[in-house]
PQR file of N, CA, C, O and H, with PARSE charges and radii, in Angstrom:
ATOM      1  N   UNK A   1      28.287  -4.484  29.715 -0.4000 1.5000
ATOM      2  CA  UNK A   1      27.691  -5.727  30.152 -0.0000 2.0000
ATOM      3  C   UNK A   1      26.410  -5.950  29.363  0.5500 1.7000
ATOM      4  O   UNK A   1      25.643  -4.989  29.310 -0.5500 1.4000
ATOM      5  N   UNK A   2      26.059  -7.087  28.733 -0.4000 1.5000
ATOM      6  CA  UNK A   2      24.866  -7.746  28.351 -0.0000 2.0000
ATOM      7  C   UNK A   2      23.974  -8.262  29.354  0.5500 1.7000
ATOM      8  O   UNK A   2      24.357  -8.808  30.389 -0.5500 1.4000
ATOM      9  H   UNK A   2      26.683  -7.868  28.776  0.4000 1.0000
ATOM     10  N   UNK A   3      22.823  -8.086  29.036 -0.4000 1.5000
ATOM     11  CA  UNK A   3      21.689  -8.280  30.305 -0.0000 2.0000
ATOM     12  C   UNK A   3      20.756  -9.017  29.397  0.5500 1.7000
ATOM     13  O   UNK A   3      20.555  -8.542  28.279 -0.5500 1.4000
ATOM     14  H   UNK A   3      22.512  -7.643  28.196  0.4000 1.0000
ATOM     15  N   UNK A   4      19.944 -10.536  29.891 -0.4000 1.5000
ATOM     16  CA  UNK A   4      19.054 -10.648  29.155 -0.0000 2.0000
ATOM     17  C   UNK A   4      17.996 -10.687  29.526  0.5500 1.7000
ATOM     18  O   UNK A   4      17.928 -11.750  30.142 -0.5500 1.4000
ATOM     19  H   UNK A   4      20.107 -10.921  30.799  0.4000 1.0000
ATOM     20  N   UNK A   5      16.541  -9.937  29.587 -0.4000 1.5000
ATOM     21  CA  UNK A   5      15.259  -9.629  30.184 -0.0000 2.0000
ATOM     22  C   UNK A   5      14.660 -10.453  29.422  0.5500 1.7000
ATOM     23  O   UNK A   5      14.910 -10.684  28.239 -0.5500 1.4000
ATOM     24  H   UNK A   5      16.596  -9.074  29.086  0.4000 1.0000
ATOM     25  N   UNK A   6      13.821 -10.932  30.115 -0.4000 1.5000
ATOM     26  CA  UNK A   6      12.579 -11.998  29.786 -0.0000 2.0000
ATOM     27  C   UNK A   6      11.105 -11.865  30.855  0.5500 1.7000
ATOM     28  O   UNK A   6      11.043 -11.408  31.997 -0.5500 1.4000
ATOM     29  H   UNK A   6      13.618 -10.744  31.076  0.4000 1.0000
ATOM     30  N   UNK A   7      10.106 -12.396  30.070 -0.4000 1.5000
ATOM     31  CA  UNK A   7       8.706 -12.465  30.767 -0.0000 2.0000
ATOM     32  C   UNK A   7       8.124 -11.199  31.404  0.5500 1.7000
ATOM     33  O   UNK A   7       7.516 -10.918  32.437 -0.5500 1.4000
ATOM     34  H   UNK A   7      10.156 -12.767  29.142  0.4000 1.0000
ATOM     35  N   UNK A   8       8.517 -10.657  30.480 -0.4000 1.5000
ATOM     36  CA  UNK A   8       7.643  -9.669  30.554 -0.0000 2.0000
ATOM     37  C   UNK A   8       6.170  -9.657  29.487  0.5500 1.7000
ATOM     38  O   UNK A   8       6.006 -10.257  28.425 -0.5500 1.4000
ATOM     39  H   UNK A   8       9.011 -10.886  29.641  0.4000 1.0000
ATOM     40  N   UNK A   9       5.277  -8.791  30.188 -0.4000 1.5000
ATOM     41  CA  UNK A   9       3.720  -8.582  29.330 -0.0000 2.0000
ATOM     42  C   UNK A   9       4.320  -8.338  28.091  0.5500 1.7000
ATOM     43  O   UNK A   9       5.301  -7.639  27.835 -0.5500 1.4000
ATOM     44  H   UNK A   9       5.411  -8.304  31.051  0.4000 1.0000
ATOM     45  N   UNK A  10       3.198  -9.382  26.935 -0.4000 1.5000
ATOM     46  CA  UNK A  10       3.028  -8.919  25.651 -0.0000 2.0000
ATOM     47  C   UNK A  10       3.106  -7.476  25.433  0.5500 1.7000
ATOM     48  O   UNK A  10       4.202  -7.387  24.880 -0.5500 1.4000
ATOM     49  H   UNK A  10       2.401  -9.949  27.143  0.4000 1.0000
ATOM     50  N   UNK A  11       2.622  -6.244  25.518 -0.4000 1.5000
ATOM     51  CA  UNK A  11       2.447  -5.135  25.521 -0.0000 2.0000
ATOM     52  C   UNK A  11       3.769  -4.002  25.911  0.5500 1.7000
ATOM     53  O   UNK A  11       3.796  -2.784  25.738 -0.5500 1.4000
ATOM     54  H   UNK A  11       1.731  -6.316  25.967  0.4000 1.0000
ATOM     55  N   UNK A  12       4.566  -4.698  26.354 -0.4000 1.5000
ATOM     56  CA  UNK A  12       5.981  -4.255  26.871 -0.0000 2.0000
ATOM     57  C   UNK A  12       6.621  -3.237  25.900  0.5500 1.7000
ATOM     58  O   UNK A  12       6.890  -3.988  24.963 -0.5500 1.4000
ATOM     59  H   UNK A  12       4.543  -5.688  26.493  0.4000 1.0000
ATOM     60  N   UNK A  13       6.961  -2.235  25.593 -0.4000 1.5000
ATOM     61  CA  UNK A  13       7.660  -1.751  25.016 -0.0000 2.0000
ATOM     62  C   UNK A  13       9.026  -1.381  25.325  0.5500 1.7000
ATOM     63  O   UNK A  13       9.455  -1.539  26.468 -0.5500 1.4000
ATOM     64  H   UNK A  13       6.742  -1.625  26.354  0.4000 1.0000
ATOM     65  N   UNK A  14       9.993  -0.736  24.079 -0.4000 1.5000
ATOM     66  CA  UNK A  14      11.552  -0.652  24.295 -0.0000 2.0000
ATOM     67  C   UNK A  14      11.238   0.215  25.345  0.5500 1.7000
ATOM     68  O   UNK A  14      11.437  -0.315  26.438 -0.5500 1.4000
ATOM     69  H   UNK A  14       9.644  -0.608  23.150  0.4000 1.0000
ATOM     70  N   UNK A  15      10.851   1.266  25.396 -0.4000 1.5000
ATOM     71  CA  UNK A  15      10.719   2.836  25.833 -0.0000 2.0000
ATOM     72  C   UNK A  15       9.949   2.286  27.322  0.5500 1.7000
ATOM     73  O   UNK A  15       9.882   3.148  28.198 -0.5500 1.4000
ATOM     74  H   UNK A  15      10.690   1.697  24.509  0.4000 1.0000
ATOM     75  N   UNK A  16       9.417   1.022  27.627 -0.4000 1.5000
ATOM     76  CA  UNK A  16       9.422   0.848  29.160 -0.0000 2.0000
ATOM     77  C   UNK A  16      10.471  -0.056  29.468  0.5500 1.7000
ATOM     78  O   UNK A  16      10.887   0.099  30.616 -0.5500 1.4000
ATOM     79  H   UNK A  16       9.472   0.321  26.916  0.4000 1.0000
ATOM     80  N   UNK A  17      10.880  -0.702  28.997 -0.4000 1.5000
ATOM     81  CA  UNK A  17      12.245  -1.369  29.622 -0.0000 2.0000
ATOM     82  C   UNK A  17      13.414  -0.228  29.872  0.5500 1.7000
ATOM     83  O   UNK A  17      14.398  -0.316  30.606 -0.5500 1.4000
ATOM     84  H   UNK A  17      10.542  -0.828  28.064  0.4000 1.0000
ATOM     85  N   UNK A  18      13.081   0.650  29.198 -0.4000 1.5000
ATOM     86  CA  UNK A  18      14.547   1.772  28.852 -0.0000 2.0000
ATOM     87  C   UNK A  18      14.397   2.265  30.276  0.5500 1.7000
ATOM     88  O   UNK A  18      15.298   2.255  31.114 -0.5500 1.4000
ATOM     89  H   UNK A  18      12.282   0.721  28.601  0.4000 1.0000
ATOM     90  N   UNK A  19      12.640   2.877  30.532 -0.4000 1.5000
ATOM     91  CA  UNK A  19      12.205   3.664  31.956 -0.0000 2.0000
ATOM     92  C   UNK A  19      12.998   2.532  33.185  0.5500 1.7000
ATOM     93  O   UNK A  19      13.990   2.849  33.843 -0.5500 1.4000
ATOM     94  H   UNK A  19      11.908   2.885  29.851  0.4000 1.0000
ATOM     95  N   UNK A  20      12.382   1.376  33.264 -0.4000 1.5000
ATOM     96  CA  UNK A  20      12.804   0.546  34.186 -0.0000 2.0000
ATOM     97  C   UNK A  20      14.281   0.273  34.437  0.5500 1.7000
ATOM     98  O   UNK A  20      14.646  -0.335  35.443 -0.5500 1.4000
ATOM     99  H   UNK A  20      11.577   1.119  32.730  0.4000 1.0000
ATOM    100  N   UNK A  21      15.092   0.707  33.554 -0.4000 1.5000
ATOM    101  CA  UNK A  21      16.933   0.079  33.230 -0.0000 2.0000
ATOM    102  C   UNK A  21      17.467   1.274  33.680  0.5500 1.7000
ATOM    103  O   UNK A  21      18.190   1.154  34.669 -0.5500 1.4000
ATOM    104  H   UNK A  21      14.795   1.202  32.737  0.4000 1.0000
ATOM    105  N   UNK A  22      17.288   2.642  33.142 -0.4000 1.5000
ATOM    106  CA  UNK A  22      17.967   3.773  33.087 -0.0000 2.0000
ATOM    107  C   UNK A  22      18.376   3.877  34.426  0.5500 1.7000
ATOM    108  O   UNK A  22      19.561   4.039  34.719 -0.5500 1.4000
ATOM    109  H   UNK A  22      16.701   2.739  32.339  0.4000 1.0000
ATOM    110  N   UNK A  23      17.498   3.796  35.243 -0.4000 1.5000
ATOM    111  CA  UNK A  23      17.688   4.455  36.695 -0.0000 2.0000
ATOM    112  C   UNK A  23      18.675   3.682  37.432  0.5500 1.7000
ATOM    113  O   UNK A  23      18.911   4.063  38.579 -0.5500 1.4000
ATOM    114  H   UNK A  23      16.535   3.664  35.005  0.4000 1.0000
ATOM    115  N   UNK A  24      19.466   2.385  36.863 -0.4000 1.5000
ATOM    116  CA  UNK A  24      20.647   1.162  37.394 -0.0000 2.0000
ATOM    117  C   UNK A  24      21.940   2.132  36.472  0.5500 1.7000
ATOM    118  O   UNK A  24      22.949   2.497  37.075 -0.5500 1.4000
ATOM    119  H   UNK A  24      19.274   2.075  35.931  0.4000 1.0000
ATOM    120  N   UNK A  25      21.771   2.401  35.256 -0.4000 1.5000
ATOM    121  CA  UNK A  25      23.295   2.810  34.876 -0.0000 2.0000
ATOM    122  C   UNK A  25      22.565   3.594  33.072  0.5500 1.7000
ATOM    123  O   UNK A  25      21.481   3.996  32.651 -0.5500 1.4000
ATOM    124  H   UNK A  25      20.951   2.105  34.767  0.4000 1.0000
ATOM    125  N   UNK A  26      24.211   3.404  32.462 -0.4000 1.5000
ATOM    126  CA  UNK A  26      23.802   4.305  31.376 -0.0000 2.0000
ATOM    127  C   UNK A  26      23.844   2.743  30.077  0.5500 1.7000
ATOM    128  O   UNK A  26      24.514   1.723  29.913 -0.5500 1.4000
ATOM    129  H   UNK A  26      25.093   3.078  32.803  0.4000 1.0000
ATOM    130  N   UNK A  27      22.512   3.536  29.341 -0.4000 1.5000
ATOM    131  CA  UNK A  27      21.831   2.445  28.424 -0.0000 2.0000
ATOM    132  C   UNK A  27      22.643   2.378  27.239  0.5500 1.7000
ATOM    133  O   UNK A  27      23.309   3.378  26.972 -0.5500 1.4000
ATOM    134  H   UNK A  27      21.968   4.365  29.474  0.4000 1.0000
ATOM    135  N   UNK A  28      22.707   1.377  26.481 -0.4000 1.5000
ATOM    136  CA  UNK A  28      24.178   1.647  25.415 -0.0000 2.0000
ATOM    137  C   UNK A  28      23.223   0.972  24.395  0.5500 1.7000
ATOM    138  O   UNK A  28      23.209   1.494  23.280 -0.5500 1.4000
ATOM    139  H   UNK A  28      22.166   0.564  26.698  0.4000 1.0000
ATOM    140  N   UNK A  29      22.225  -0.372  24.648 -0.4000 1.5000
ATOM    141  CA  UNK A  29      21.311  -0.528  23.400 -0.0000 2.0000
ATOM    142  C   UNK A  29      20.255  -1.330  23.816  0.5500 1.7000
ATOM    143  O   UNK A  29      20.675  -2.016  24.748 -0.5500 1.4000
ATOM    144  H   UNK A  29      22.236  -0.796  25.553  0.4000 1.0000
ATOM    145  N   UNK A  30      19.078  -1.583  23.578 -0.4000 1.5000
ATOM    146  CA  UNK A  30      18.045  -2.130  23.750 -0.0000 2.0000
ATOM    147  C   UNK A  30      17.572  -2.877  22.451  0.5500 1.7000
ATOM    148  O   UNK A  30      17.397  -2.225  21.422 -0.5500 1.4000
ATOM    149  H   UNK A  30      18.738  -1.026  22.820  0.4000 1.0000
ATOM    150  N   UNK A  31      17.388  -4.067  22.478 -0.4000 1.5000
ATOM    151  CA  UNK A  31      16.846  -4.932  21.245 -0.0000 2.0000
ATOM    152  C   UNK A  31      16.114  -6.133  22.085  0.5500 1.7000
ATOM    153  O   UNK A  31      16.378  -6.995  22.923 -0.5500 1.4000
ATOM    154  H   UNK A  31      17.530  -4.597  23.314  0.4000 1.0000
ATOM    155  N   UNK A  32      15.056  -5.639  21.336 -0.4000 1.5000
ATOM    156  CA  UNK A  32      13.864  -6.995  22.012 -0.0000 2.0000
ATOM    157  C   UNK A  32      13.690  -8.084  20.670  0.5500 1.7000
ATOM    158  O   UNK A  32      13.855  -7.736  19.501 -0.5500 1.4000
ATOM    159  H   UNK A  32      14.841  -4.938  20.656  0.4000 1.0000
ATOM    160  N   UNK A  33      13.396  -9.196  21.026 -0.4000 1.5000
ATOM    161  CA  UNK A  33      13.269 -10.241  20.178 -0.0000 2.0000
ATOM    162  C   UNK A  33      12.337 -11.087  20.644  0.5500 1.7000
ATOM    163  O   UNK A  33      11.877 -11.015  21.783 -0.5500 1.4000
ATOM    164  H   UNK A  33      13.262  -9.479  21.976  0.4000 1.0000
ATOM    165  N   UNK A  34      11.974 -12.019  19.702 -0.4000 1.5000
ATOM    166  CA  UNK A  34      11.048 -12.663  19.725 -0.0000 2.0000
ATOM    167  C   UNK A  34      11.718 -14.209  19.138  0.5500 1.7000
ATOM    168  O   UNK A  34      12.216 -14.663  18.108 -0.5500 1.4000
ATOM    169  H   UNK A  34      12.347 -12.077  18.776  0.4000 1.0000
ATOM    170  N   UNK A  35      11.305 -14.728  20.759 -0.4000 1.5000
ATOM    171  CA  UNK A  35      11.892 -16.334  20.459 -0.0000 2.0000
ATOM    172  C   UNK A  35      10.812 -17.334  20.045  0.5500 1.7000
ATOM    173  O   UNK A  35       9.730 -16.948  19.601 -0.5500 1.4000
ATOM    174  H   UNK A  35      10.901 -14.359  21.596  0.4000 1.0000
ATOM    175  N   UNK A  36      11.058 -18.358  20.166 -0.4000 1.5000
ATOM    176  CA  UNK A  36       9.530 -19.582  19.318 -0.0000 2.0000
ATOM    177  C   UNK A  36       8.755 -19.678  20.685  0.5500 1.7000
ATOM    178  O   UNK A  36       7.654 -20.206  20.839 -0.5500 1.4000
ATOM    179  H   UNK A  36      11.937 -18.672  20.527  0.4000 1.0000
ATOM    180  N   UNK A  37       9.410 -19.165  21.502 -0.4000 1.5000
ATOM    181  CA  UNK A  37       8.576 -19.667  22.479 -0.0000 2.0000
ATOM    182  C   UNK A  37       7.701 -17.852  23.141  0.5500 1.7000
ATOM    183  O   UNK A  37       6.496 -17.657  23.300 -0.5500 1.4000
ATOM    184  H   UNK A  37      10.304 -18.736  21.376  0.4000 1.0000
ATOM    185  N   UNK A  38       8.977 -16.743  23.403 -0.4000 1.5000
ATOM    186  CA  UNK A  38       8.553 -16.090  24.350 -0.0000 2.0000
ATOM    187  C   UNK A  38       9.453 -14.911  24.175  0.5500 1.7000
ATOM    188  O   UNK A  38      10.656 -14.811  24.413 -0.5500 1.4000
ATOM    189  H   UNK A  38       9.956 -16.902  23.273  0.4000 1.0000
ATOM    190  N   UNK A  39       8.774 -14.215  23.799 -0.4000 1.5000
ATOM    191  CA  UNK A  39       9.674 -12.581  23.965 -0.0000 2.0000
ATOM    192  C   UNK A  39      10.551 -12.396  25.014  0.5500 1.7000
ATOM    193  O   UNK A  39      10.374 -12.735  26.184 -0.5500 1.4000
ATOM    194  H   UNK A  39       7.796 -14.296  23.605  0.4000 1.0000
ATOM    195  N   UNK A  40      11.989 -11.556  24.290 -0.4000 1.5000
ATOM    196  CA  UNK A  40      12.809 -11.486  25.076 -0.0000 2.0000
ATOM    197  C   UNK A  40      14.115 -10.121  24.741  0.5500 1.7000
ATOM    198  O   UNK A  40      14.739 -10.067  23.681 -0.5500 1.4000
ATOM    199  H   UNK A  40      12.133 -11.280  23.339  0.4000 1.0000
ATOM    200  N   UNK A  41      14.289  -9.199  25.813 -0.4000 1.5000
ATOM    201  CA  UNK A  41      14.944  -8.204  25.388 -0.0000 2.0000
ATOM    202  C   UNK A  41      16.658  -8.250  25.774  0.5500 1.7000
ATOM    203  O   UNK A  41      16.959  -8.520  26.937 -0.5500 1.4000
ATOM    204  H   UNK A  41      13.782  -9.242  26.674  0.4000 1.0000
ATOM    205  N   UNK A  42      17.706  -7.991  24.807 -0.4000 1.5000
ATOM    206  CA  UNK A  42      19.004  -8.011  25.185 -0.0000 2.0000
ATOM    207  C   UNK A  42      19.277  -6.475  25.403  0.5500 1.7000
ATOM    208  O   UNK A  42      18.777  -5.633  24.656 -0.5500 1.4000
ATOM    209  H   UNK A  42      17.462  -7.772  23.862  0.4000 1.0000
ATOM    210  N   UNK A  43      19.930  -6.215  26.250 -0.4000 1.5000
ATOM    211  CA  UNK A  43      20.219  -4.894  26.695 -0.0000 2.0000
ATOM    212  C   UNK A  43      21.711  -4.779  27.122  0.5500 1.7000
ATOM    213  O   UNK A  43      22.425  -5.361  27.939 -0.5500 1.4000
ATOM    214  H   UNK A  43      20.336  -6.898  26.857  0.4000 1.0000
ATOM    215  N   UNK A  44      21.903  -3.592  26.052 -0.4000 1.5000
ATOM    216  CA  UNK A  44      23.644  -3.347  27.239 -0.0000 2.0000
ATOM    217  C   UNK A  44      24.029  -2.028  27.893  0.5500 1.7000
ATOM    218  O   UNK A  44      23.719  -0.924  27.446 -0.5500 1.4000
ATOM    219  H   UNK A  44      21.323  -3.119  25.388  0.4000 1.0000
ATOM    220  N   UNK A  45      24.727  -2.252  28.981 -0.4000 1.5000
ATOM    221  CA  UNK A  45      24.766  -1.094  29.760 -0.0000 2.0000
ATOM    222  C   UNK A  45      25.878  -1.187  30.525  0.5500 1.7000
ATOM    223  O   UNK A  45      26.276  -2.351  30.495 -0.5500 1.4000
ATOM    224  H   UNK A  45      24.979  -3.149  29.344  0.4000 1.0000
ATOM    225  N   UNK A  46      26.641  -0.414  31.274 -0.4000 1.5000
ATOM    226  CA  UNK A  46      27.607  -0.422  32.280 -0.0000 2.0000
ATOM    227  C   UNK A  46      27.640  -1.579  33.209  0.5500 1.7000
ATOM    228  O   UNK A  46      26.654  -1.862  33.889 -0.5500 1.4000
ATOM    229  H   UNK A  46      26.318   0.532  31.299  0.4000 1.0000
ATOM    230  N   UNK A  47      28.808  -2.292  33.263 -0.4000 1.5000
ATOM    231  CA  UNK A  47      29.043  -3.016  34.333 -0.0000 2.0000
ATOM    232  C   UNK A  47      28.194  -3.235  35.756  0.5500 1.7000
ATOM    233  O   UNK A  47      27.347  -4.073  36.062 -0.5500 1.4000
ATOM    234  H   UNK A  47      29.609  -2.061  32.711  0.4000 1.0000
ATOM    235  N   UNK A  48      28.883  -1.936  36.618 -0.4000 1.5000
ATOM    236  CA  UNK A  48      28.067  -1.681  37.321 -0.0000 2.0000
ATOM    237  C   UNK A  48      26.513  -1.722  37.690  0.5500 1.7000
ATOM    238  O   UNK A  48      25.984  -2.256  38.665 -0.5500 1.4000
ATOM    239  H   UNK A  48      29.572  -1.254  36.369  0.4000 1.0000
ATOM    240  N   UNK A  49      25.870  -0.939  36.535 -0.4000 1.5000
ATOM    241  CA  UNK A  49      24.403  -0.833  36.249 -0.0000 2.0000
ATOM    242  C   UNK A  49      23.865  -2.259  36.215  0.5500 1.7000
ATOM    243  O   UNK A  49      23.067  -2.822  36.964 -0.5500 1.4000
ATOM    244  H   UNK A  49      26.300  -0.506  35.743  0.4000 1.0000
ATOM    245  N   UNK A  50      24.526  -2.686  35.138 -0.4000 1.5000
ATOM    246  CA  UNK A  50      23.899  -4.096  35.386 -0.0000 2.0000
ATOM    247  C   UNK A  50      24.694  -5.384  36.342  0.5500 1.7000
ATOM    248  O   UNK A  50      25.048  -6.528  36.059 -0.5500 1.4000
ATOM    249  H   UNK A  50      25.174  -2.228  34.529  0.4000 1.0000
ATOM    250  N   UNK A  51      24.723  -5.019  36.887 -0.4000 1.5000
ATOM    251  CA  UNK A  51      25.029  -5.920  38.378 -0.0000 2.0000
ATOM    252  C   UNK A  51      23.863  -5.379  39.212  0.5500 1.7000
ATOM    253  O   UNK A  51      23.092  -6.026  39.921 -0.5500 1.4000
ATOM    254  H   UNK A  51      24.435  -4.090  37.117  0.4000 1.0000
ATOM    255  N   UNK A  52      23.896  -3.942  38.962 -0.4000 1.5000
ATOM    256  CA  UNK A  52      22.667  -3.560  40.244 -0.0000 2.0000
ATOM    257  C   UNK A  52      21.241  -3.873  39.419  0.5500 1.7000
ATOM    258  O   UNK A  52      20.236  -4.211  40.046 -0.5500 1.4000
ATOM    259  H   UNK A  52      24.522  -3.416  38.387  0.4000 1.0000
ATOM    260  N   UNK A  53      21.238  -3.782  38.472 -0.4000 1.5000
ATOM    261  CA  UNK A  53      19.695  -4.279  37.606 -0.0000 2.0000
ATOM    262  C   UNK A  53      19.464  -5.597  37.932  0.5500 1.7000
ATOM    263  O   UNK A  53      18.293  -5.899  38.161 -0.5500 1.4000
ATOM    264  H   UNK A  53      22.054  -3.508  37.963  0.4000 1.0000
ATOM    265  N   UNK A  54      20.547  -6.694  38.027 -0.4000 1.5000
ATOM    266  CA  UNK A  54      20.452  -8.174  38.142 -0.0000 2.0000
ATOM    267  C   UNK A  54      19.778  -7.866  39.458  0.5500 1.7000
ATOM    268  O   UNK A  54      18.584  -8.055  39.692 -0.5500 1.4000
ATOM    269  H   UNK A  54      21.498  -6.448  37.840  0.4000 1.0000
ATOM    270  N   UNK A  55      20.888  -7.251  40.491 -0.4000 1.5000
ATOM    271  CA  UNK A  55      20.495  -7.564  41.999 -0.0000 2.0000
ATOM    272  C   UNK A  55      18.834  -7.107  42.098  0.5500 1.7000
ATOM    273  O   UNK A  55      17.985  -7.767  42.698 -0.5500 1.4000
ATOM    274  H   UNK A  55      21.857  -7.097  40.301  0.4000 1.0000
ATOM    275  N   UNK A  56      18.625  -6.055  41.498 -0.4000 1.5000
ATOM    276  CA  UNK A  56      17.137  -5.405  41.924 -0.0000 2.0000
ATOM    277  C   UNK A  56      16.232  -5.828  41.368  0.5500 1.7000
ATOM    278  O   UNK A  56      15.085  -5.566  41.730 -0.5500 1.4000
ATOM    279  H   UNK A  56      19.314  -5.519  41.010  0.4000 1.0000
ATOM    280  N   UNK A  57      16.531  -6.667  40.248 -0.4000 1.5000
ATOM    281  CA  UNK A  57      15.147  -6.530  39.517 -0.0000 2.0000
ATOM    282  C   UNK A  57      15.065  -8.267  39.109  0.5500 1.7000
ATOM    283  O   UNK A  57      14.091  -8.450  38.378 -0.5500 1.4000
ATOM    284  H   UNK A  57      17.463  -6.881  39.954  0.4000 1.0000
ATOM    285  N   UNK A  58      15.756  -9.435  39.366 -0.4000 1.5000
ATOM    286  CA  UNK A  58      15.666 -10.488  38.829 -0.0000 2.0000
ATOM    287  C   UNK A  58      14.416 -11.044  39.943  0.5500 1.7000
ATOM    288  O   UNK A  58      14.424 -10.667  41.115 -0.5500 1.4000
ATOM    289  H   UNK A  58      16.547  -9.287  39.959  0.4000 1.0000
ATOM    290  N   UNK A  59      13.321 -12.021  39.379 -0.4000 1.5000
ATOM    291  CA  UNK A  59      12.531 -12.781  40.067 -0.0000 2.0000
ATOM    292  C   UNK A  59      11.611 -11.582  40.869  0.5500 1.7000
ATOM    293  O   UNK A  59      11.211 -11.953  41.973 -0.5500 1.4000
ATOM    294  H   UNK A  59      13.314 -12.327  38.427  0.4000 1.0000
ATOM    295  N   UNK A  60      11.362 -10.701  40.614 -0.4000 1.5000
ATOM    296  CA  UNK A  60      11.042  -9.424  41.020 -0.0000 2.0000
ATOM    297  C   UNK A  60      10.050  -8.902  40.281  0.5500 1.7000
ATOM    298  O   UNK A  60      10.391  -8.441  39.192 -0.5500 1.4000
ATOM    299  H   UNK A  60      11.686 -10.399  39.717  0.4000 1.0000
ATOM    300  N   UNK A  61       8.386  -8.824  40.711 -0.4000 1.5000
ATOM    301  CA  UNK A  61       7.282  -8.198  39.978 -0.0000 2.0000
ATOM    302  C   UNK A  61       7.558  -7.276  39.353  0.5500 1.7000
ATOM    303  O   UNK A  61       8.257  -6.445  39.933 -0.5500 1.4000
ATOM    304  H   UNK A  61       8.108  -9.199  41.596  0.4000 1.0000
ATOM    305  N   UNK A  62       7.298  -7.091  38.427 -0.4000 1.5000
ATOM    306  CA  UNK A  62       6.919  -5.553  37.538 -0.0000 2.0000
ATOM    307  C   UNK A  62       5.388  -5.807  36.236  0.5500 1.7000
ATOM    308  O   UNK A  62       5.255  -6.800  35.520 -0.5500 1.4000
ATOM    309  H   UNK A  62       6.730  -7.766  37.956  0.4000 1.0000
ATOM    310  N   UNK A  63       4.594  -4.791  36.275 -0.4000 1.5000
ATOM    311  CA  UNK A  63       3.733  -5.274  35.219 -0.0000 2.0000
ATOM    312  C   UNK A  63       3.141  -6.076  35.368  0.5500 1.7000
ATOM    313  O   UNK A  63       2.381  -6.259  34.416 -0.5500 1.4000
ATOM    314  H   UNK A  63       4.701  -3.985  36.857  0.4000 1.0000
ATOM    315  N   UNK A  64       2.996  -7.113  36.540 -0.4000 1.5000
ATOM    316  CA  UNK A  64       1.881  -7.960  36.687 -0.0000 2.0000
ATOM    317  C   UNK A  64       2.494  -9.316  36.180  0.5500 1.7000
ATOM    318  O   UNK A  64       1.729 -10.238  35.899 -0.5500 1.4000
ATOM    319  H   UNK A  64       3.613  -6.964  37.313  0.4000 1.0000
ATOM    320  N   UNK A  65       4.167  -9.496  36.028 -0.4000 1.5000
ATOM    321  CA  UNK A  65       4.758 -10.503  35.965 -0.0000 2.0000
ATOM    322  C   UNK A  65       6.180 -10.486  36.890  0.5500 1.7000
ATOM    323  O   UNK A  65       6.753  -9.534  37.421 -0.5500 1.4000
ATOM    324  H   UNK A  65       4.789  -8.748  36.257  0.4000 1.0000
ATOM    325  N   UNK A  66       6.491 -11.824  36.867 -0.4000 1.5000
ATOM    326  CA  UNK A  66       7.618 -11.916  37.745 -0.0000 2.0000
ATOM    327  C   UNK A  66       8.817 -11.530  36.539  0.5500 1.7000
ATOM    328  O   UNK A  66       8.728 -12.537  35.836 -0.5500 1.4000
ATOM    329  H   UNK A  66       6.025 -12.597  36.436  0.4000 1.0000
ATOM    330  N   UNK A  67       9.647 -10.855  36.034 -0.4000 1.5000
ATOM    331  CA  UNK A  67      10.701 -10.602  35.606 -0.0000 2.0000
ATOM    332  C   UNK A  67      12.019 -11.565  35.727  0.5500 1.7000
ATOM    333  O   UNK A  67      12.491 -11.794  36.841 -0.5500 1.4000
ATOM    334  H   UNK A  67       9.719 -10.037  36.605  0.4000 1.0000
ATOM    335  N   UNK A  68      12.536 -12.065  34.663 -0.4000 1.5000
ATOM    336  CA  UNK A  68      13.897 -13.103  34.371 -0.0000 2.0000
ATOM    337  C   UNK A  68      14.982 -12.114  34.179  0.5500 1.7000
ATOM    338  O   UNK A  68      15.309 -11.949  33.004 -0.5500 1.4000
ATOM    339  H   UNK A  68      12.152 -11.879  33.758  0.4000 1.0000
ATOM    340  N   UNK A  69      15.728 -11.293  35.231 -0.4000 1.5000
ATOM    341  CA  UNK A  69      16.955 -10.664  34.677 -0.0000 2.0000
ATOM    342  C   UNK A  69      18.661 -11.736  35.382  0.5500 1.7000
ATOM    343  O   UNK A  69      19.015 -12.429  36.335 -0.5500 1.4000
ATOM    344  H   UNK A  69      15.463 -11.427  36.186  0.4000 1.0000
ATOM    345  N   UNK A  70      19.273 -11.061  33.817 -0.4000 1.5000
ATOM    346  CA  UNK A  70      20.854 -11.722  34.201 -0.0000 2.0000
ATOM    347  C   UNK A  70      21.462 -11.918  32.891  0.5500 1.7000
ATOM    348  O   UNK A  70      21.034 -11.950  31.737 -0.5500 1.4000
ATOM    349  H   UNK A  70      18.985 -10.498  33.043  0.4000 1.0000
ATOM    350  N   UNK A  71      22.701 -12.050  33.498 -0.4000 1.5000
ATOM    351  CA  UNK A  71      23.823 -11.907  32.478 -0.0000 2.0000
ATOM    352  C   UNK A  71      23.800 -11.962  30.905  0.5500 1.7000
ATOM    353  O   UNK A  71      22.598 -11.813  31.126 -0.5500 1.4000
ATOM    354  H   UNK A  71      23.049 -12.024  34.435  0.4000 1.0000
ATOM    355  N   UNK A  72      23.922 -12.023  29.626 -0.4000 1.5000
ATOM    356  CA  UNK A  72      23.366 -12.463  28.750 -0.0000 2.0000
ATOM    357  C   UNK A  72      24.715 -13.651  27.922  0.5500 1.7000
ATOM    358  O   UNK A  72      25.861 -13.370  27.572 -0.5500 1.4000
ATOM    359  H   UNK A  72      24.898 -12.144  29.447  0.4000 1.0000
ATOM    360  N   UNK A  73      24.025 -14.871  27.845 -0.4000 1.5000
ATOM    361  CA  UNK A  73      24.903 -15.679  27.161 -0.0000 2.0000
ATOM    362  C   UNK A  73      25.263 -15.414  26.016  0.5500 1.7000
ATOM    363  O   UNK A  73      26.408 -15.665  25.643 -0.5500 1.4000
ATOM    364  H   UNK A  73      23.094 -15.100  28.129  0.4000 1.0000
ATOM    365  N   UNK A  74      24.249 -14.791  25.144 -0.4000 1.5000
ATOM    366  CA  UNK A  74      24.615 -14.035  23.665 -0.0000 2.0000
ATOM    367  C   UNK A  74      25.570 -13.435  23.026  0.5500 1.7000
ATOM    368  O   UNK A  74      25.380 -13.013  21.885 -0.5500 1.4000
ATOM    369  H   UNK A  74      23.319 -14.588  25.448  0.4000 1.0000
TER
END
């Protein structure tokens, strides 16, 4: 499954999204990008995992921002 994370702090690294993801399922790739507007990380991982990452973590503080998780159209 593709997951696409958004709004998170400038300062964000792969290696904290990885901390925050791992513990939903097993991580298969992490690539953050940078859109015209607003950084943004595609992540893939198990089905499962990410159904429970959507459920737990979308619209959901972390870092001192509200977090954009879900499916990835990409």
């Amino acid at each position: 499954m593709k997951l696409f994370v958004a709004n998170f702090e400038d300062s964000t690294t792969l290696a904290d999204l990885a901390l925050l993801l791992e513990k939903f399922g097993h991580l298969e790739a992490i690539r953050m990008k940078q859109g015209e507007k607003r950084r943004y990380a595609l992540i893939e991982m198990d089905a499962y995992g990410g159904e429970r990452a959507i459920a737990e973590l979308d619209r959901k503080q972390w870092q001192g921002t509200r977090l954009e998780v879900a499916e990835s159209r990409f």
